[in-house]
C-alpha positions in Angstrom: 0.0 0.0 0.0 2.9 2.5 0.9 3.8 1.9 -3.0 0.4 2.8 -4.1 0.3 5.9 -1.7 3.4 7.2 -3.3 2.8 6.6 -6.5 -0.7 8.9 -6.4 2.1 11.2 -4.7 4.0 11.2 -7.8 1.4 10.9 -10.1 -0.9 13.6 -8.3 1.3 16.3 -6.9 2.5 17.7 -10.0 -0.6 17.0 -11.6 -2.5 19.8 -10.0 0.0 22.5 -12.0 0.2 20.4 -15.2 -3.8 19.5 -15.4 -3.8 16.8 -18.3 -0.2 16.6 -18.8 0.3 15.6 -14.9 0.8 11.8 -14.4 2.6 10.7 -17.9 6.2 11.6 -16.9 8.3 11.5 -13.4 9.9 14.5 -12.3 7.1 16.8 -13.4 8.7 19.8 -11.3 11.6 20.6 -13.4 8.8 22.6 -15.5 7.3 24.6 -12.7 8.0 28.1 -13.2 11.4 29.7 -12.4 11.0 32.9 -10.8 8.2 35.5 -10.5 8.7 37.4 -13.8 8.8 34.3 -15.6 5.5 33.5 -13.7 3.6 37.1 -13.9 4.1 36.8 -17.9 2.1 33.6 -18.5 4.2 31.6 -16.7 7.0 29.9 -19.4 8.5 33.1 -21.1 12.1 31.7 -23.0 13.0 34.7 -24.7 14.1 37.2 -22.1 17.7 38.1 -22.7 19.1 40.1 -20.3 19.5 40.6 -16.5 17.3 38.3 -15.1 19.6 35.4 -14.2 17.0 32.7 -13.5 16.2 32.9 -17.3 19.0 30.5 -17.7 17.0 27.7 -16.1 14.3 27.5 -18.8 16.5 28.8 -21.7 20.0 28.2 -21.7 20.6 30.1 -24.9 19.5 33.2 -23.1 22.8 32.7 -20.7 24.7 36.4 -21.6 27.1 38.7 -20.0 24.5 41.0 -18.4 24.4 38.1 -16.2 27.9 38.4 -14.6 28.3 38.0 -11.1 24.2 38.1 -10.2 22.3 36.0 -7.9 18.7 35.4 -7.8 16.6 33.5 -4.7 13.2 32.8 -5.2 9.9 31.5 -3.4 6.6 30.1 -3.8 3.7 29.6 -1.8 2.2 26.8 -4.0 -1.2 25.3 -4.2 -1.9 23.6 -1.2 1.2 22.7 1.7 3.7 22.6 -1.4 6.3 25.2 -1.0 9.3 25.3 -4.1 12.0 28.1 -4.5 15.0 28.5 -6.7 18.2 30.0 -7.2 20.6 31.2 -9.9 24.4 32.7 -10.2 26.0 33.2 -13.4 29.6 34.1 -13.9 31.6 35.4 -17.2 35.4 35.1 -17.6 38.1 34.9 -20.5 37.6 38.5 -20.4 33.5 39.0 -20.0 33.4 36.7 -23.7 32.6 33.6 -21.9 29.3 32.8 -18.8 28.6 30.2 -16.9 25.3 29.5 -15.0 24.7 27.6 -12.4 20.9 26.8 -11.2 18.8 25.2 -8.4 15.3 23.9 -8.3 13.8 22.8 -4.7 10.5 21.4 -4.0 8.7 20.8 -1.0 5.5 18.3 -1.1 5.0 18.9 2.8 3.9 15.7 5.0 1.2 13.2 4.4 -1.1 10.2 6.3 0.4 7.2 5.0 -2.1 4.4 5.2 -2.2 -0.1 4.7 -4.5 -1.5 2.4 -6.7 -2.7 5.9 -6.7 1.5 6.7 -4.5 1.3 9.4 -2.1 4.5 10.0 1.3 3.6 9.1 2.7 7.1 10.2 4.1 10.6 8.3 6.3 10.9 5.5 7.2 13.6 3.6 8.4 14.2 -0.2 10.6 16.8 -1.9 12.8 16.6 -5.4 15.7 18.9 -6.1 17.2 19.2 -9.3 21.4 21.5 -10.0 21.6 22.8 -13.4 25.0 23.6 -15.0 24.5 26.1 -17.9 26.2 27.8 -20.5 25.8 29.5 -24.2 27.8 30.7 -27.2 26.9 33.0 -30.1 27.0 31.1 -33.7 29.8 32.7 -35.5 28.9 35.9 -36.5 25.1 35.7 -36.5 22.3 37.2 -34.4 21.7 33.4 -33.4 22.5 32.2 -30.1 22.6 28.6 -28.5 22.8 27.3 -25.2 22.9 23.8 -23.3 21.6 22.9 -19.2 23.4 19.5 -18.1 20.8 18.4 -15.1 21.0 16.2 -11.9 17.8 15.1 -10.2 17.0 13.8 -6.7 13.7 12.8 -5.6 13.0 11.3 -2.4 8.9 10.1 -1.6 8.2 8.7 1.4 11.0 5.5 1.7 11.7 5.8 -2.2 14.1 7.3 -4.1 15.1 8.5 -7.3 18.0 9.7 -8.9 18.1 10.5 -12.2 19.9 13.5 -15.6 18.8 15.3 -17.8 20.0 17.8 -20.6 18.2 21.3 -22.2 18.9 22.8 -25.4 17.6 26.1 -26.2 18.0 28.5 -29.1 18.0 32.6 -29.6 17.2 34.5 -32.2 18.2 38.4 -31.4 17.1 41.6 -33.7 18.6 44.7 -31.8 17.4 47.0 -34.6 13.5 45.6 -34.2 14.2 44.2 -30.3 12.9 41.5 -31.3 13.9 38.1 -29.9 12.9 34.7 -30.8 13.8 31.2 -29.0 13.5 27.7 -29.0 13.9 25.3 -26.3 13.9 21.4 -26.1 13.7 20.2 -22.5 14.0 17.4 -20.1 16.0 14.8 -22.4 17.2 12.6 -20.0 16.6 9.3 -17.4 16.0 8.1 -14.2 20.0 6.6 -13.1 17.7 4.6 -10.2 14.1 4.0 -9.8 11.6 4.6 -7.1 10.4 1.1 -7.3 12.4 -0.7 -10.7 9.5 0.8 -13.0 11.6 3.0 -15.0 9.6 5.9 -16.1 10.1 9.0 -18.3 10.8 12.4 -17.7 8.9 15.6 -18.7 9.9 16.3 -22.3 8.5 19.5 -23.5 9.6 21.6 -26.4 8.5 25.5 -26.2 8.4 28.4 -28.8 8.3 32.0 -28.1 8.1 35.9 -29.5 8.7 39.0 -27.7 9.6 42.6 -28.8 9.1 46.0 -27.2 7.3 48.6 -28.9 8.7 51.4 -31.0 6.4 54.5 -29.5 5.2 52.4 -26.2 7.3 51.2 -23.2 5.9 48.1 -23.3 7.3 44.4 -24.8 4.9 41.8 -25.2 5.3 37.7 -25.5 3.7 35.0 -26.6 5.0 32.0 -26.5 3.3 28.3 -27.7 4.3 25.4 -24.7 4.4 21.9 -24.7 4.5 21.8 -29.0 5.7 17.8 -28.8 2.3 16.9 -27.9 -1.1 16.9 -30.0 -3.6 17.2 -28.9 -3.4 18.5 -26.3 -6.8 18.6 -24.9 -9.6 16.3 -24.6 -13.4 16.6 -24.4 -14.3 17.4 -20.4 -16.9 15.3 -19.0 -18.8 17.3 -16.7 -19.2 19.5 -20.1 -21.8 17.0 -21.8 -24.7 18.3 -22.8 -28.2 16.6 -22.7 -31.3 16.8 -24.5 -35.3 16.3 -24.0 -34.6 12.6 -24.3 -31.4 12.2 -22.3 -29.1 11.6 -24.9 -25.9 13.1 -24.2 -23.3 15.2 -26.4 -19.8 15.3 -25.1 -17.9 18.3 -25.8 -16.1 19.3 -28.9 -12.5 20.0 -28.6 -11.5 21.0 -32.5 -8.0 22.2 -33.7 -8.5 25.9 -32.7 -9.0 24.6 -28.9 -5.8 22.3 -28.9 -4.1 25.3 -30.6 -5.0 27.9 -27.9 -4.7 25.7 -25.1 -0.5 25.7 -26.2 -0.8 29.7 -25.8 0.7 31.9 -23.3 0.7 35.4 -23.4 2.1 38.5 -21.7 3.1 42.3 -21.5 5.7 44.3 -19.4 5.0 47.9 -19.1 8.4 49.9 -18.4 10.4 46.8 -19.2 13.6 48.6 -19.0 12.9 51.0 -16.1 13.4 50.6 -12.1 9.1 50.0 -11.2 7.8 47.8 -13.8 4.2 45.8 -14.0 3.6 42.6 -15.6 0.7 40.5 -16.6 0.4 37.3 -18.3 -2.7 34.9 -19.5 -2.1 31.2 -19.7 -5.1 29.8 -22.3 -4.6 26.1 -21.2 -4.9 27.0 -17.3 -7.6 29.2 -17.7 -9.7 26.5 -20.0 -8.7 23.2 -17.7 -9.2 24.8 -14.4 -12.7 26.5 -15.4 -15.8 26.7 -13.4 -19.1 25.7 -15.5 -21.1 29.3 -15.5 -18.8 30.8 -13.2 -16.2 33.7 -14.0 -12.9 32.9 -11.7 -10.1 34.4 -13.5 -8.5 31.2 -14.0 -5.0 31.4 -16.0 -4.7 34.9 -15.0 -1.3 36.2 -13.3 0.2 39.7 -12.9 2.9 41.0 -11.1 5.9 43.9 -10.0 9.3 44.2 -10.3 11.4 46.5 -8.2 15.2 48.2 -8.6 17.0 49.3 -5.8 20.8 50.4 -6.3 22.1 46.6 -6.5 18.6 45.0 -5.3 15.4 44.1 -8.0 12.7 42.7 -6.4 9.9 40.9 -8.0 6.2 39.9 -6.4 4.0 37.7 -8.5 0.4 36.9 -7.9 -1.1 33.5 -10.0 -4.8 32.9 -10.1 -5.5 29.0 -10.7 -9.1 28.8 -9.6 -11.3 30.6 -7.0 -9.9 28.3 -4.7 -6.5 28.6 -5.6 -3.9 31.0 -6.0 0.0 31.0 -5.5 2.1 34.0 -4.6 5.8 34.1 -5.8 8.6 36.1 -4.5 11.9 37.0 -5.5 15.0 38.9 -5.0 17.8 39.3 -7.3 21.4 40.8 -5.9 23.7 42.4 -8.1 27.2 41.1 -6.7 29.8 43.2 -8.7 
């Protein structure tokens, strides 16, 4: 029974932030959002290029020099007793031509009831993964093209089991300085599990992401949209509870057509004063909002917004998600300029 109990911890836990991608891969954290801009702007943004250090943990390509000698600690209040945070330095050497990243990824499932297969209490246990990235990027000759590469180690530990497992990311810039435009790709999550919870190997997350962004000519705003999880379609199926019946009780499931699938890989989101010391953020995630919908009920599903702070050597950043009227996770971060 203690296998079973831990297995609905695995299968469950990340579930609840991946809806109906939960439960088909281990290790489902490693694509929980990385910092609180990342998470105000729809939640999987890949084509910031600049400051923000914890960039590097989704996108290694974005890995630049701006980076140098900055360290970012971040925190979430998750959805229910789950707390995660992460972390992020990069360095540059061989005279500021050369950065190196190095990342962190902590998650904390809190404690549960374990129980037999008669009911009887079999005491606490707890669960919490952790997964050190190692992270660097190059230009491509002489071209506006950029590519990157995260080498991964993973721990999980649930309950009495443990896991123990690599993985690599691969991620690819596009930069237009003229438009400030940027464009990125990123494969994720190739990789294995070194030793098993149980000997029932399993596989990891594989996503593959595409993104936009460019700020405004006339407006201090940049927007993004970026398309998630493009390795799999489709990506939605028809909802039960959303049947429909008629006079003689014969029921109609719902229709999930190639413009749903195609919205619900959408993410989108703006930054208004992008490049100033006070900036606000907000970000719309189509899948989230769809998925975790009330029936005739407006709860702002999907919906995230958030601030970012500068202080001398200090940017803060405060992020507020919306996941249903019943839940909602707060994200905080701080990120310390160290030169």
């Amino acid at each position: 029974m203690r296998i079973l109990v831990t297995l609905i911890l695995v299968l469950a836990a990340p579930s609840s932030v991946f809806a109906q991608l939960g439960g088909e891969a281990t290790y489902q954290f490693l694509n929980l959002m990385s910092s609180p801009r990342q998470a105000a702007l729809g939640g999987k943004v890949i084509t910031n290029v600049d400051y923000d250090v914890t960039q590097g943990l989704y996108n290694p390509a974005s890995i630049n020099v701006e980076m140098d000698n900055q360290l970012a600690l971040n925190y979430a209040n998750h959805l229910g007793d789950i707390r995660y945070g992460t972390a992020a330095y990069a360095y540059t050497v061989d005279r500021r031509t050369q950065t190196f990243h190095i990342g962190a990824t902590y998650v904390d499932y809190g404690t549960f009831d374990g129980y037999d297969e008669f009911g009887n209490s079999t005491g606490s246990f707890t669960g919490n993964e952790t997964a050190i990235s190692f992270g660097y990027a190059l230009q491509i000759g002489y071209t506006d093209f950029y590519a990157g590469a995260n080498v991964k180690l993973i721990s999980s530990k649930l309950e009495q089991y443990n896991s123990f497992g690599g993985a690599l990311d691969f991620g690819l810039v596009y930069l237009n300085e003229y438009l400030e435009f940027n464009a990125a790709l990123v494969v994720r999550n190739i990789g294995t599990q070194f030793t098993t919870y149980a000997g029932l190997q399993e596989p990891l997350p594989f996503e593959v992401d595409l993104g936009f962004s460019q700020t405004l000519q006339f407006v201090p705003i940049r927007w993004h949209l970026t398309f998630e999880n493009l390795q799999k379609w489709p990506i939605a199926t028809a909802n039960p509870a959303r049947a429909t019946s008629d006079l003689n009780g014969n029921q109609t499931q719902e229709k999930v057509g190639f413009f749903s699938n195609l919205i619900r890989h959408t993410l989108v989101g703006v930054e208004l004063f992008p490049d100033k010391g006070f900036n606000l953020r907000l970000g719309y995630s189509f899948r989230r909002a769809e998925e975790l919908r009330i029936l005739e009920q407006r709860n702002f599903s999907g919906l995230s917004f958030g601030v970012g702070l500068k202080f001398n050597k200090l940017r803060f950043s405060y992020t507020h998600a919306r996941y249903s009227s019943a839940a909602n996770t707060s994200f905080l971060g701080v990120q310390i300029s160290l030169q």
